[in-house]
C-alpha positions, 0 to 999 in steps of 0.5 A: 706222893701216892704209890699210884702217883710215883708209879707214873711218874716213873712210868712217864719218865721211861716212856720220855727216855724211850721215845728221845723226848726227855732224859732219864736224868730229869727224874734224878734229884741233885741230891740223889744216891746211886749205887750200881751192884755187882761187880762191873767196871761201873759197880760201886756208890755215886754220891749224887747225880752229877757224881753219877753223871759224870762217871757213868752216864756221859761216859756210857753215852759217848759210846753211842755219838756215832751209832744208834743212842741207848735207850729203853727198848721195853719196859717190862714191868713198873711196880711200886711200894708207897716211895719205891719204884722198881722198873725191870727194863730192857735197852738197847743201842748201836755203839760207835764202830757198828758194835751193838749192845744190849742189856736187861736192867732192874732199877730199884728207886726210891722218890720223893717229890717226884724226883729219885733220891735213892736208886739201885741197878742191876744189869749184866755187868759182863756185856757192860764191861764189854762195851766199856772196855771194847768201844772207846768214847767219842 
């Protein structure tokens, strides 16, 4: 795919995640590598997306099942290079037990077919231990 193409696709799929339509997750490929960095209770290498679900996603979300979800409440910037994608994005939610959390992120992904094969997160991983460790799942 064309940079051009792989900036919106990404685009699309962040503006879906943000208005509830579609999951981020439908733009991870089965396959796909993820590493969180830092030194967060979630930073560390998933091996493919359900690896990357399983210990983060769902666990992160059931966080937010009485509250407000998380999602991206501003998309500062999408820019691309050839196969990589770099979104810098602030979220947003309300946790269970009225605890409201939010957070900056830059994800550096890297597609292929439309889909991420390779992705990288930054985020402050002090107000995301936080939560993890201040708000039990649902």
């Amino acid at each position: 795919m064309r940079t051009d193409d792989n900036r919106n696709t990404v685009r699309r799929a962040f503006e879906a995640w943000q208005s509830g339509t579609v999951p981020i997750t439908e733009l991870f490929a089965e396959d796909m590598t993820w590493h969180i960095e830092g030194s967060s209770l979630a930073a560390g290498d998933y091996a493919n997306k359900e690896d990357f679900v399983d210990r983060v996603l769902k666990p992160f979300g059931a966080r937010f099942v009485n509250g407000e979800r998380f999602r991206p409440t501003q998309i500062r910037m999408v820019i691309a290079d050839e196969d990589t994608v770099v979104v810098v994005w602030d979220g947003a939610g309300v946790a269970n037990h009225d605890v409201t959390y939010t957070n900056s992120y830059a994800w550096i992904l890297r597609l292929s077919n439309g889909l991420v094969v390779d992705g990288t997160a930054f985020f402050d991983g002090a107000a995301f231990d936080d939560l993890w460790r201040g708000v039990l799942p649902a």
